[in-house]
C-alpha positions as CSV (number, residue, x, y, z in Angstrom):
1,X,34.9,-11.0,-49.0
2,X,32.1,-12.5,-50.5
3,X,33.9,-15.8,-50.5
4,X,35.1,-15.6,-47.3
5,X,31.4,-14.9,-46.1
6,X,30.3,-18.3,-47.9
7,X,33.0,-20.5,-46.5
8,X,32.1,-19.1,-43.1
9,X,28.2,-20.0,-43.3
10,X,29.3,-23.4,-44.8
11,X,31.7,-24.5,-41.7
12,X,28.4,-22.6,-39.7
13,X,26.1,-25.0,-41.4
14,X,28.1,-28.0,-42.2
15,X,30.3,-28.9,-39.2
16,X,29.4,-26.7,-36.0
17,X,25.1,-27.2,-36.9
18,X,26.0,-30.5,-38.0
19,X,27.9,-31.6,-35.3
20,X,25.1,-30.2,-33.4
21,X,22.4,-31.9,-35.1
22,X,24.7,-35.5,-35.3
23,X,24.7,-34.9,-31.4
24,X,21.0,-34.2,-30.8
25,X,20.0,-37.3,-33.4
26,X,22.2,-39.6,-30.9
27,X,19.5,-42.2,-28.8
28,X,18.4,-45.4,-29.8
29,X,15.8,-47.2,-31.2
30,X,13.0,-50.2,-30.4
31,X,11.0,-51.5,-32.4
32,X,10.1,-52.9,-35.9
33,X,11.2,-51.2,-39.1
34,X,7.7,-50.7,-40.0
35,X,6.8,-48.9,-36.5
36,X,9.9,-47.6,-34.9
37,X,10.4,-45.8,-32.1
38,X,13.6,-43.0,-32.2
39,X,14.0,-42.0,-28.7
40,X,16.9,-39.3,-29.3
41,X,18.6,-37.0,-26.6
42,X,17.0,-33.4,-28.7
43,X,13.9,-35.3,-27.8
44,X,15.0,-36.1,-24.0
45,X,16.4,-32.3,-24.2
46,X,13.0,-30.7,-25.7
47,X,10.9,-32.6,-22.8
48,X,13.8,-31.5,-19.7
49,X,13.0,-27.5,-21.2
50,X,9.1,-27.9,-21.3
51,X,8.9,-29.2,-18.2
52,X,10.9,-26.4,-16.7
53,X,9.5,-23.6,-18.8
54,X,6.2,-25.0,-17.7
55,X,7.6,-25.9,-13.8
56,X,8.5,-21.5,-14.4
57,X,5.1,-20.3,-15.7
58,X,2.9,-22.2,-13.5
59,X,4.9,-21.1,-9.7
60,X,4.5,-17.1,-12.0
61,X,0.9,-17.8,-12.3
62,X,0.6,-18.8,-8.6
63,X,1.9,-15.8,-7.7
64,X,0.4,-13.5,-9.6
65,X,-3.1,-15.3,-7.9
66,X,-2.0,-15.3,-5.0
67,X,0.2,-11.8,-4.3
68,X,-2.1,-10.5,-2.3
69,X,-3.9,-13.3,-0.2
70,X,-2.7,-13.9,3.1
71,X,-0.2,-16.6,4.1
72,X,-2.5,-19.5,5.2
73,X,-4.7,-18.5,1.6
74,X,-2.2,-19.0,-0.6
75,X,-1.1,-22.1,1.3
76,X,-4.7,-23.4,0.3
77,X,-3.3,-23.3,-3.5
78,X,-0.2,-25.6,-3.1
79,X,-2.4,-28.9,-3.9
80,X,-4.2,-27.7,-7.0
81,X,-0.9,-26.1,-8.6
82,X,0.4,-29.7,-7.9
83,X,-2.4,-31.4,-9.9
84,X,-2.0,-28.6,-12.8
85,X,1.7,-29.7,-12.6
86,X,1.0,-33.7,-13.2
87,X,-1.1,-32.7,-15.8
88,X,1.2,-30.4,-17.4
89,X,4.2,-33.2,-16.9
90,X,1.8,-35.8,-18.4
91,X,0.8,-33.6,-21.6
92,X,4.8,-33.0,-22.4
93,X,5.9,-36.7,-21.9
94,X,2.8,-37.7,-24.5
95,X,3.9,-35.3,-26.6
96,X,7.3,-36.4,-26.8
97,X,6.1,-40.1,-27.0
98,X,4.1,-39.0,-30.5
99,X,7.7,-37.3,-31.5
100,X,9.3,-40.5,-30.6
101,X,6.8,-42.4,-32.9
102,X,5.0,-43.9,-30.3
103,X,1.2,-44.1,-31.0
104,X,-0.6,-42.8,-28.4
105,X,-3.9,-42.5,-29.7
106,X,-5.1,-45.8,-26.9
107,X,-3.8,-43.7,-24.5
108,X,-5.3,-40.5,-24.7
109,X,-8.5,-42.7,-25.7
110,X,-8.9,-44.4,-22.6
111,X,-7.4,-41.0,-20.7
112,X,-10.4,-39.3,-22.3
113,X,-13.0,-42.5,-20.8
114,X,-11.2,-42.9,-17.1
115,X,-11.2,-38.9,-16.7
116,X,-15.4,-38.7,-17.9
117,X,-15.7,-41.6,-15.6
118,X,-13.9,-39.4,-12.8
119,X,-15.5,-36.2,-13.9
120,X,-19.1,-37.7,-13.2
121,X,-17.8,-39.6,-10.0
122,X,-16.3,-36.5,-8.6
123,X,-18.6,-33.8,-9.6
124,X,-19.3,-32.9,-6.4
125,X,-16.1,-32.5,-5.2
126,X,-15.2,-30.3,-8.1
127,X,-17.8,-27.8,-6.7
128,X,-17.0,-27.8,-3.6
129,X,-13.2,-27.3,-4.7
130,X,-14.6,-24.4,-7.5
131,X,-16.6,-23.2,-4.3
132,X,-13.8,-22.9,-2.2
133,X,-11.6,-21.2,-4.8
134,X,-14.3,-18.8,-5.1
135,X,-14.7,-18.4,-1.8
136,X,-10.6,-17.9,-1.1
137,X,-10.2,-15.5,-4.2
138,X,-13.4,-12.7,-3.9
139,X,-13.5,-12.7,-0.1
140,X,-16.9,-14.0,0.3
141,X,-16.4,-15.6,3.2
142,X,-14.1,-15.1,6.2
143,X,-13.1,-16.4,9.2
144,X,-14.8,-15.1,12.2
145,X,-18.1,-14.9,10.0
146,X,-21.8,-15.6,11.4
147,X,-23.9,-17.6,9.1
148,X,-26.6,-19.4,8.5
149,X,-27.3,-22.1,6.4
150,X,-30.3,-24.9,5.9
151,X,-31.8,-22.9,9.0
152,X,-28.1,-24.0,11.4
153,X,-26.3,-20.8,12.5
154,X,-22.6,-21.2,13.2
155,X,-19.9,-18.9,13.3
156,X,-16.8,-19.9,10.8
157,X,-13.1,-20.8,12.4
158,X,-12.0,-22.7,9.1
159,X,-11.8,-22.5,5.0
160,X,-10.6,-25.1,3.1
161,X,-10.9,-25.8,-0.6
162,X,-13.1,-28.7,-0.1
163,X,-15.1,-27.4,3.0
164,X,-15.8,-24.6,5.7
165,X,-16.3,-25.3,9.5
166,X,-18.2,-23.3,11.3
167,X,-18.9,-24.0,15.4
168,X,-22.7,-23.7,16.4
169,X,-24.2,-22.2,18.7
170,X,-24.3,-25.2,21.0
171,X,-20.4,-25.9,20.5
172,X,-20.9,-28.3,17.4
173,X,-18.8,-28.4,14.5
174,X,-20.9,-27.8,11.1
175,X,-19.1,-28.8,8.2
176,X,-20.5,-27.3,4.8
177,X,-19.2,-28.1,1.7
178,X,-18.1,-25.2,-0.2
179,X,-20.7,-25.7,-2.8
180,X,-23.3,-24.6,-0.9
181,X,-22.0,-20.8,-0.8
182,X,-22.2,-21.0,-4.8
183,X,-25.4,-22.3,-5.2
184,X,-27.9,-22.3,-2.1
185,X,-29.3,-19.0,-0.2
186,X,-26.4,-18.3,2.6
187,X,-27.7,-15.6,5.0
188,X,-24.2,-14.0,6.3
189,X,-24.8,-11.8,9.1
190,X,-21.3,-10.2,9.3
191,X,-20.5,-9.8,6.1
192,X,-20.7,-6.2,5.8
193,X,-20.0,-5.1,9.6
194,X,-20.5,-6.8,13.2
195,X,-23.2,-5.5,14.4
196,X,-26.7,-6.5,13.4
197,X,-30.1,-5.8,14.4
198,X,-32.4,-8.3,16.7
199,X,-35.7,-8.3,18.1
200,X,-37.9,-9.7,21.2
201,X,-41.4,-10.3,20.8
202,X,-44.4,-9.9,23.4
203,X,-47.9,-9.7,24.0
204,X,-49.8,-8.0,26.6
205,X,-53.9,-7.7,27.2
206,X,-56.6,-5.6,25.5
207,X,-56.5,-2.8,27.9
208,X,-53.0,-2.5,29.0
209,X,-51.5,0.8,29.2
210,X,-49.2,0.8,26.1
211,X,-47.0,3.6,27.1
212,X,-46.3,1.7,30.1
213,X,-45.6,-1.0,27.9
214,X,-43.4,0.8,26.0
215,X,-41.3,2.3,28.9
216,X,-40.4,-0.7,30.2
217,X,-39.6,-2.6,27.0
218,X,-37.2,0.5,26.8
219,X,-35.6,-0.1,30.0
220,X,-34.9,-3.3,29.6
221,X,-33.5,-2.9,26.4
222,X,-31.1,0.4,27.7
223,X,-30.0,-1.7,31.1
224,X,-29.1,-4.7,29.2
225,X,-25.2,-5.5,28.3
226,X,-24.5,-6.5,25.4
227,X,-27.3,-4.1,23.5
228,X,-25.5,-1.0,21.8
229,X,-26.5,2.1,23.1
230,X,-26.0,3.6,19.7
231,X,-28.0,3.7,17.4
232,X,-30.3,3.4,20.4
233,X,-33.1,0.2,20.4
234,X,-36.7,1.5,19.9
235,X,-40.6,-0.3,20.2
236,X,-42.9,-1.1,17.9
237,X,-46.9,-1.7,18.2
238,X,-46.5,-4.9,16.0
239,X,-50.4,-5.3,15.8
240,X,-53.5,-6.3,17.2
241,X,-53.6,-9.6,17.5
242,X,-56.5,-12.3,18.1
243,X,-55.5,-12.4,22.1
244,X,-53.3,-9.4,22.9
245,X,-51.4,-6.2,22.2
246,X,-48.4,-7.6,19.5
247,X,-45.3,-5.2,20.9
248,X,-41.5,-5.9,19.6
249,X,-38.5,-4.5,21.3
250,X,-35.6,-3.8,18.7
251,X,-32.1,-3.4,19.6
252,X,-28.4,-3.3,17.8
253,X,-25.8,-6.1,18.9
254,X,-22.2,-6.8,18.1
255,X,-22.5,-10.3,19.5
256,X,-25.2,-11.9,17.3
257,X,-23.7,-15.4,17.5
258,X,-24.8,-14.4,21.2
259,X,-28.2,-13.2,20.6
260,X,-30.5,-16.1,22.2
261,X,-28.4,-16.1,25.5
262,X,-29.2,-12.1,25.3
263,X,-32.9,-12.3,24.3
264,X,-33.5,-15.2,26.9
265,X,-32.2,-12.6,29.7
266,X,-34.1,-10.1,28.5
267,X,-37.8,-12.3,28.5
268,X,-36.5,-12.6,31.9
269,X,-36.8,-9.2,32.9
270,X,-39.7,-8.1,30.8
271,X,-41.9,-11.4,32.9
272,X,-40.5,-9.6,36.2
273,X,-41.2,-6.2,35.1
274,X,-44.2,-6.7,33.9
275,X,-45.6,-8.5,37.4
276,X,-44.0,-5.6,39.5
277,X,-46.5,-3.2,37.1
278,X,-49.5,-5.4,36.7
279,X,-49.2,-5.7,33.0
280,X,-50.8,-9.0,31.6
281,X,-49.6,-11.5,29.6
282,X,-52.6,-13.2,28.1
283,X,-52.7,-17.1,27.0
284,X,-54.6,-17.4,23.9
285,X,-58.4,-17.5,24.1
286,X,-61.4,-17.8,22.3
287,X,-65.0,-17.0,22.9
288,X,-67.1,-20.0,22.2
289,X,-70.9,-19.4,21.6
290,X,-73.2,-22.0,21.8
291,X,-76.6,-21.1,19.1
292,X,-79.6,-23.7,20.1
């Protein structure tokens, strides 16, 4: 039996591994003797199964990051999983190159030199690109969002890897790179909920009756549209200011992309309502006294 067992593992080893190994040494070569180059069709085989195995693991790894983002999200990926694959691709061909006997050392050399040179070209584009992955994978920032940034609000209809669009107030697109969100103050008004509280400032003269003041600042606020009713606005008595009364009229909107057109009606009202009740406006003054 033990004999049998031998014979068995040589004919294993000899002639089917053998053949095997015969068939995977088949390829040619270029070349000097001193610096050949064996390209061989195990080689040519090895390279065909990295490239799938890696082709496999990369499109898992997309979708384990992208499972749960929405269709037009995960769209976003397609182009960088494309550059991870040419990189992949162009690690495995180098690799089996250097099998080959190929040097490559001048190659990943000046690789290493063209990608620093690209690297410090491009380093703004890699943050906007990190930015917008960022952005994409934590749900920073979404469409429909009202923000402001370098002192421009605009409300955001577009998030790309590279940069978010946003339309202004006065129907201007503002395009932001992606950056920005990473590294500069971003005031979002939306981000938790819609609605967001805003405020109208006035100033009447010393001697004005206040609670009249306050009534109608109430009214106005109540009667207008777009103001919630809940929770309900309210007035403060800012301060006392060098020329007048300082009074602000607070109230709760789900329209703040909206808020000057509201605010302007509502100066409006307050100038008429405040003529139909003799309440003053002052200009700023000063008392000037002359000392011979």
């Amino acid at each position: 039996m033990q004999e049998e067992g031998k014979e068995i593992k040589e004919i294993i080893e000899k002639d089917i591994w053998g053949t095997v190994k015969d068939f995977l040494d088949l390829g040619f070569q270029i070349g000097t003797e001193e610096k050949p180059i064996h390209m061989t069709i195990g080689l040519l085989l090895l390279l065909t199964f990295a490239l799938f195995m890696a082709n496999v693991l990369l499109k898992w790894l997309r979708h384990l990051l992208t499972r749960k983002m929405e269709r037009e999200d995960k769209q976003k990926f397609v182009s960088i999983f494309k550059f991870i694959h040419y990189v992949v691709y162009l690690i495995a061909v180098l690799v089996t190159l250097s099998a080959a006997g190929v040097d490559i050392t001048l190659v990943i050399t000046a690789s290493a030199a063209l990608f620093v040179g690209l690297g410090l070209a491009l380093q703004e584009l890699f943050k906007d690109v990190l930015g917008g992955i960022f952005i994409i994978v934590d749900k920073s920032l979404q469409v429909g969002d009202i923000v402001e940034v370098d002192g421009k609000v605009g409300k955001v209809f577009e998030i790309k890897l590279r940069t978010t669009r946003a339309i202004t107030r006065d129907d201007k697109v503002l395009i932001l790179p992606n950056h920005k969100f990473i590294s500069d103050i971003v005031y979002n008004y939306t981000q938790n909920h819609k609605t967001t509280r805003e405020s109208v400032s006035v100033g009447v003269a010393y001697g004005s009756d206040v609670d009249l003041v306050t009534k109608i600042l109430m009214q106005i606020a109540t009667e207008q549209k777009q103001v919630l009713k809940n929770p309900r606005p309210f007035v403060l008595f800012d301060d006392f200011g060098d020329s007048a009364l300082l009074f602000s009229i607070h109230f709760f909107t789900n329209d703040s992309f909206s808020d000057p057109k509201i605010k302007s009606e509502m100066r409006y009202k307050i100038n008429t309502r405040f003529k139909e009740n003799n309440v003053t406006i002052p200009f700023p003054q000063r008392d000037v006294h002359i000392i011979q």
